[in-house]
N, C-alpha and C positions, 0 to 999 in steps of 0.2 A: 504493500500500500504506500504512495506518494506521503510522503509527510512536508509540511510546510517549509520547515529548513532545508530541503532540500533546491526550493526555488531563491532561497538567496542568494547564492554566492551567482547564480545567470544573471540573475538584478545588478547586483552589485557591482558586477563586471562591466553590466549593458551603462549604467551612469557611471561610472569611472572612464568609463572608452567614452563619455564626452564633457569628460572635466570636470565633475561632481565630487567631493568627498561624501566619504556613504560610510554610515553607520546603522548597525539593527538595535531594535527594541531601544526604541528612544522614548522617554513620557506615553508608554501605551501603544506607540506607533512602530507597525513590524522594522520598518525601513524608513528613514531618513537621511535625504540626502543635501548636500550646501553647494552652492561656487558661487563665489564673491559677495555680491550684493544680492542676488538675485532671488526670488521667492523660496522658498525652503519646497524642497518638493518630498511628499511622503507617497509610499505604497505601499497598501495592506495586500498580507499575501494568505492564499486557499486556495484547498488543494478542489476545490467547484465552484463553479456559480451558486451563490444561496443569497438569500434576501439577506441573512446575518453581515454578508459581505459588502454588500449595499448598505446597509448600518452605519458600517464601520466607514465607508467611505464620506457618506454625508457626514458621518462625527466629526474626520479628520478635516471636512469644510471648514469648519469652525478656529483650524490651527492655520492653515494654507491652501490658497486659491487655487495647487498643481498638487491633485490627488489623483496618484493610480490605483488603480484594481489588478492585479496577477494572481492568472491560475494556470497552470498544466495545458499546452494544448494538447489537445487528444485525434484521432482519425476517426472518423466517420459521417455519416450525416447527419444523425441525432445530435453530436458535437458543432458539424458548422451550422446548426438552425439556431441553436441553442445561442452559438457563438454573435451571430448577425442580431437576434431578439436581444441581446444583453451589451451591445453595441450601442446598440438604438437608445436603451435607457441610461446606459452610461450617460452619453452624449447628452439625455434631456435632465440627468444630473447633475452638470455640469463637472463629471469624472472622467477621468483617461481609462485605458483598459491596455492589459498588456497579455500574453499569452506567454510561456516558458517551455520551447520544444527543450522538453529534460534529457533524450540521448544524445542533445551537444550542446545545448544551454543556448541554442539560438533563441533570443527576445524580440516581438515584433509586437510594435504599438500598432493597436490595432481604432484607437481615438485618441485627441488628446484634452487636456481638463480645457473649460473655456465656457461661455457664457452659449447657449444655445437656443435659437430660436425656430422652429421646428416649421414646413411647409405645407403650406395644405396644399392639397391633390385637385384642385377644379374638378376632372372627373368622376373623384371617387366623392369628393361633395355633392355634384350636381347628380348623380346615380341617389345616392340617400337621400335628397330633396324628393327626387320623383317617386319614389318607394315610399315616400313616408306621405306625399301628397295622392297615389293612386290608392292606397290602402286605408279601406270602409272597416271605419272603428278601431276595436282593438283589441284583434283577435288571440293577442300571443300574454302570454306573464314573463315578464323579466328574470332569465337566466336559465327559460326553455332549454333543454336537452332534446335536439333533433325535432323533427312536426312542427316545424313554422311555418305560420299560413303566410305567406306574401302575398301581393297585391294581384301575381300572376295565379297562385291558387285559387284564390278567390275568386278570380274569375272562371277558374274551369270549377269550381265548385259549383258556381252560379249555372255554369251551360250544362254539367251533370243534373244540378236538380231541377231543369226546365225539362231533360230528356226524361228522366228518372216520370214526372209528372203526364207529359205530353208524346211520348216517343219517340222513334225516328223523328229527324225534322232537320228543313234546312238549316245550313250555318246562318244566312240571311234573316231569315223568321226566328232564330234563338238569338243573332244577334240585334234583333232589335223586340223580343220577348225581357232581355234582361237586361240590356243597354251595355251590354260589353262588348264592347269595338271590334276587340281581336277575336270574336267567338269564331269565328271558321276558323282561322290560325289556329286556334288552341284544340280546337279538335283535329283538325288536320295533322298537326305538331305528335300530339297525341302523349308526352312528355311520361305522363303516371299511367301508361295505359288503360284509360279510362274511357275511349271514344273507338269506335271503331266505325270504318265507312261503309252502309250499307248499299249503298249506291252513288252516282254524282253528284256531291253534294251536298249529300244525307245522310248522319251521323245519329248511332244509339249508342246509347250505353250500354258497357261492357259489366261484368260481375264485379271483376275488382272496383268500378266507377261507383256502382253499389257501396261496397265496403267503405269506397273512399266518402262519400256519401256520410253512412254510419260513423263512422273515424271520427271525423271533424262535425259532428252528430246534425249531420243539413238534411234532412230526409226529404223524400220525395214528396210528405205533404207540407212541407216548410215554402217559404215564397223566396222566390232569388236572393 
């Protein structure tokens, strides 16, 4: 098992190779390092990513503005997902992040500390705008595990329970039975296998559409 001292002396090496004096366990702090005037720089070191680790980084805020974080890098993909997710938080911590390949002590800053202002995405905003403006009520609880009705269910729920009532039936007359725009698209699409085409044009509901029905409890005598 990786034990912590083992990642100092890669640290220690990695600020000394640029002009740092470096000392461990200073006032609580794994690693402390100095050159000249310039802000005192600390890193706490773990042998993982753990929230404790993050702790301890915000604590050392409060000593010095240049806080890293070191831990073990490891191979695989679990490890670089992990690595990117903890990147990101560093960063809106305003923490560095360092990683310590331990079969040669190679150290790669993988952030560094500094004030961060994070970007919002247009897309991925205007995408949550419209989801949250096509979507009637509010079908879901907060912290749902899987079954989330979106705005796009909702609508094939709607064209399920007009067929479920009415049968076969055009896209045309369900879309304008329930006033969902895309109702041919969505039975066409057919997404939750829920529609099938009986002829051109003409769409019934399937058994599972049934179920799906029951599921999200819309039955066939309920109104769109």
């Amino acid at each position: 098992m990786v034990k912590e001292t083992e990642l100092y002396p890669p640290v220690k090496a990695y600020l000394e190779a640029q002009g740092y004096e470096v000392k461990a366990e200073v006032a609580g702090a794994d690693v402390v390092a100095q050159r000249g005037s310039e802000a005192v720089v600390i890193v706490e070191l773990k042998t993982r990513f753990s929230l404790a680790l993050f702790h301890q980084g915000v604590a050392r805020l409060a000593v010095s503005d240049v806080v890293y974080l070191a831990v073990p890098r490891q191979t695989g993909r679990m490890f670089q997902k992990a690595l990117a997710e903890n990147v990101k938080l560093a960063r809106r911590l305003g923490l560095g992040l360092l990683t310590v390949r331990l079969k040669d002590g190679f150290v790669e800053a993988h952030c560094d500390p500094g004030p961060y202002a994070p970007r919002i995405s247009k897309p991925r905003k205007a995408r949550l705008l419209r989801e949250f403006a096509r979507r009637v009520g509010d079908p879901n609880t907060g912290g749902t595990q899987g079954g989330i009705v979106t705005a796009y269910r909702q609508d094939a729920l709607n064209c399920a329970a007009y067929l479920a009532r009415e049968g076969p039936s055009k896209g045309a007359v369900v879309k304008a039975a329930t006033g969902v725009e895309r109702a041919t698209t969505i039975m066409r699409d057919d997404h939750y296998g829920w529609f099938e085409r009986v002829e051109t044009g003409v769409y019934a509901l399937t058994p599972k559409g049934a179920e799906g029905l029951t599921a999200y409890k819309l039955g066939g005598g309920d109104g769109p």
